[in-house]
N, C-alpha and C positions, 0 to 999 in steps of 0.2 A: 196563434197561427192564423194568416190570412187563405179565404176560399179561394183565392188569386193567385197564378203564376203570372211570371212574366216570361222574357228571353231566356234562354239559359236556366229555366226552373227555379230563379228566383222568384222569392216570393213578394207581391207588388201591393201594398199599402191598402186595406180599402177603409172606403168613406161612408161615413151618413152624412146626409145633408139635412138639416132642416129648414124648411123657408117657408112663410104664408103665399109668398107673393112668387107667381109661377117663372117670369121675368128672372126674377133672384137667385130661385132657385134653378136657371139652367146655367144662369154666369157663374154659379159656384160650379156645376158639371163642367161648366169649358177648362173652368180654370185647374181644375183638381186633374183632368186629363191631361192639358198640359205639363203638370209637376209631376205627371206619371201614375195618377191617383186612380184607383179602379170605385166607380160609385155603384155601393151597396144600395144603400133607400132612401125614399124621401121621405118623411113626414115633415106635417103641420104643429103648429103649437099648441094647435087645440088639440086636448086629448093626451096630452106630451106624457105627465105621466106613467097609463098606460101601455102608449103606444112607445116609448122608450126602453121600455122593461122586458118590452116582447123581442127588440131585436138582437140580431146574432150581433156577436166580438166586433168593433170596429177599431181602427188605429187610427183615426179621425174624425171629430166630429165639427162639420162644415157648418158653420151657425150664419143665415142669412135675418138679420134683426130690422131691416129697415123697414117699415110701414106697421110695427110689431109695436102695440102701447105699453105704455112701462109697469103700469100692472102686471100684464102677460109675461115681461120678459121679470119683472119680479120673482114672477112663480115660477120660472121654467130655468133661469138660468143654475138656482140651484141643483132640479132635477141634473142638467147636463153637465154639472161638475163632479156629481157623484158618479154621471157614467162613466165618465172619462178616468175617473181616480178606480176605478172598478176594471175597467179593459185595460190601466195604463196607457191612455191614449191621449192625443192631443186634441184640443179646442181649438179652432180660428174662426175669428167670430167678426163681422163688418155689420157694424152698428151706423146710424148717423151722430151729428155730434148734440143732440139733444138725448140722447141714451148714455152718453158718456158718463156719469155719474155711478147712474145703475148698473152700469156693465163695469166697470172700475171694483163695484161695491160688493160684487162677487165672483168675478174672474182674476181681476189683478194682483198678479201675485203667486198665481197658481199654476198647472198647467194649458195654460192661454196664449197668443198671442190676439191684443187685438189690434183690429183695423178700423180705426175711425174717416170715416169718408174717404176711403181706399179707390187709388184707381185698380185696372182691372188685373197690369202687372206687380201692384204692390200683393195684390193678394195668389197671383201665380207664386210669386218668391216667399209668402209667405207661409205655403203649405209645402212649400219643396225645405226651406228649413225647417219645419217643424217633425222634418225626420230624421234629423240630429246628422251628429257628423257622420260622414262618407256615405250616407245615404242624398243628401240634396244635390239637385242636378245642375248640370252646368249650368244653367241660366241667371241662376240664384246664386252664383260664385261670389259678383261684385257684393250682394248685397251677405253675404257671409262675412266676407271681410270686413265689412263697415260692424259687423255686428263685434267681430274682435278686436277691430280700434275702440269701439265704443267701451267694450269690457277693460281696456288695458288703461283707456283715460278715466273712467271711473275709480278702478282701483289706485291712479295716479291720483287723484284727488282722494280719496281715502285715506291714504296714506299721508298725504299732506296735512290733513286735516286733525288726522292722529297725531304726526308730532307735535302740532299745536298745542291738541289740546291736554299735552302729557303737561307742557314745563314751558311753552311759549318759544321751542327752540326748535332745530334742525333734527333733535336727537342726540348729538354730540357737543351740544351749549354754544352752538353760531346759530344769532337768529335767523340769518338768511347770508347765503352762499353769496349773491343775487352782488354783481359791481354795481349797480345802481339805486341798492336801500344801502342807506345810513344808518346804521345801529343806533336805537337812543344809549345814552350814560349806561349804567352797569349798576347805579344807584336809584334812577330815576323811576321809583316804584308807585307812584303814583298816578290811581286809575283816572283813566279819561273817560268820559260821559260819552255813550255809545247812544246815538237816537234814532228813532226810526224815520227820520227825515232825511238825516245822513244817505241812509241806505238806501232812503227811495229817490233820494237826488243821484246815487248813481246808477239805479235803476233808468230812471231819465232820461240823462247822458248818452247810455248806452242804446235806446229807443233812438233819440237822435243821431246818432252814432249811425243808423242803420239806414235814418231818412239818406246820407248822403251819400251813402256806396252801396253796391249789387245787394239784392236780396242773398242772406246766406252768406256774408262775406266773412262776417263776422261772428256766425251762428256759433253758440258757447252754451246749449241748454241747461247744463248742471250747471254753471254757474249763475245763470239769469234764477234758478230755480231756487237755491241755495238763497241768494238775496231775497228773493220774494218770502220765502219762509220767515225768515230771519226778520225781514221789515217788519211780520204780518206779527210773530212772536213777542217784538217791542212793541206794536201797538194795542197788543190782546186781542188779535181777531183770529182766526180760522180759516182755511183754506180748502177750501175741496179740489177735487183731482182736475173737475174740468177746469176751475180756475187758475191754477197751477200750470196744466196744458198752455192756457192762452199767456200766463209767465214766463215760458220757454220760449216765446218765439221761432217755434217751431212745427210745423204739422201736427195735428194730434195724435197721430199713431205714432211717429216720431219720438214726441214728450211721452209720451206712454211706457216706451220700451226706455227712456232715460230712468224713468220714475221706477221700474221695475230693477233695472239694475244699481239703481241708489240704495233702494231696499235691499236688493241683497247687498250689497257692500256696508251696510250698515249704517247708511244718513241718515235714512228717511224712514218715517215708522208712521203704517195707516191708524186711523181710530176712527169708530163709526160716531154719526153724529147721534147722539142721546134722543135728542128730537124728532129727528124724521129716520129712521132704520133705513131708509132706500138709497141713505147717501153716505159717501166717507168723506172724514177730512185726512189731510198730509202732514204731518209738519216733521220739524227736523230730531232726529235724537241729541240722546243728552249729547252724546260725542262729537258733534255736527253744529251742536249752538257754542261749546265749549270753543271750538276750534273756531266759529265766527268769530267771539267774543277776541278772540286770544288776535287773528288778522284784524279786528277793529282797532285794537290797543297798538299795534304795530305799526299801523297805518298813520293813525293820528300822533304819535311817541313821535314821529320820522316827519312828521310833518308832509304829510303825505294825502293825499285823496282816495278815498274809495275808485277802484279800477273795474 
């Protein structure tokens, strides 16, 4: 229970902020009052901690990380995962994009949203959802909705990707519905050479694809993401999150919440690098390379090009 009413004796959200930097930490108070946020305290990250342990219940904790060195945000961002799993509260946390790794490496995944190089409305709508449904405020409508298109084309690719990778079929033993693929033979069982040059050539394409029309026109992040795994898989390299991000051609707070709901649907599985602890890689599950393999073979069988 919140120390806070609002109108009508509901009870109104409150926040900790934390932030070194004084600037930081009012744009998060602007912002958190706007999405209707009542602010609790502020501390620094020095000291985090103790001075974490000491405060009352929050249903928020407002994490301002920029000018914060990745040491610091090393040691602290676990403290502030454990508070939050302890109040049940949420994280929203605006990082720049050289902390992306390290914030990735212990928030992503959890209960977080984050904000890489956020404007000032990305991070109002992003504390007014973080208060689940029928609590976010009008403002944040548009960006709710984007948030259940995005869930329902995840799951559409999920699913896609599952029949694939069962038997190479629809489900019901039609490779594709689609009037425009040509089914190869019914005999022609012989595997094609899947390369990672292939994949990176439509990777390419699709880059040029973008030089010639509107920014965004063609923005497709799980699938840009999907192929860069996949490339990266055939040539034995490894991915980490920021580079992944800049794979999606998309914003990084964008790629982020793609990246979050691929994992949960079950593509994409993190692994921390053995080498350096402060960073994760991406890549795809087994069910995710399965279902590539299964669209490569389809593709080239039909005589076809990577799309």
């Amino acid at each position: 229970m919140t120390d806070f009413e609002g109108f009508g004796g509901q009870a109104v959200r409150r926040a900790i902020i934390v932030a070194d930097d004084r600037i930081a930490g009012d744009d998060a108070a602007v912002a958190a009052r706007a999405a209707g946020v009542a602010i609790g305290d502020t501390i620094g990250f020095a000291g985090i901690a103790d001075a974490i342990d000491a405060l009352p219940h929050a249903d928020l904790l407002l994490v301002e990380a920029t000018g914060v060195d990745l040491s610091t945000l090393d040691h602290a961002l676990p403290l502030l995962a454990r508070r939050a799993q302890q109040d049940r509260a949420q994280i929203v946390i605006a990082f720049p994009l050289d902390a992306l790794d390290m914030v990735s490496l212990h928030l992503l995944g959890g209960p977080a949203i984050l904000l890489c190089d956020a404007r000032p409305e990305e991070r109002v709508a992003a504390i007014a959802l973080s208060a689940g449904a029928g609590q976010v405020v009008q403002a944040s409508e548009r960006d709710a909705e984007r948030l259940r298109r995005l869930n329902a084309e995840i799951a559409r690719i999920a699913e896609a990707l599952l029949k694939l990778s069962r038997d190479g079929t629809g489900g019901d033993g039609v490779r594709d519905r689609g009037a425009d693929f040509v089914a190869p033979p019914a005999d022609d069982t012989a595997a094609v050479e899947i390369t990672a040059a292939t994949v990176r050539g439509a990777i390419r394409t699709r880059r040029l694809r973008d030089q010639v029309f509107a920014d965004g026109l063609f923005a497709d992040p799980a699938w840009d993401m999907l192929l860069d795994l996949f490339a990266a898989r055939l040539e034995g390299l490894t991915v980490s999150v920021s580079s992944l991000c800049i794979a999606a051609a998309v914003p990084p707070t964008t790629a982020l919440r793609w990246i979050t709901v691929m994992t949960d649907a079950g593509l994409l599985i993190r692994r921390e690098d053995p080498s350096d602890r402060r960073r994760a890689f991406i890549a795809l599950t087994a069910r995710a390379v399965t279902g590539m393999e299964r669209y490569g073979q389809a593709v080239a069988k039909a005589g076809l090009g990577w799309a």
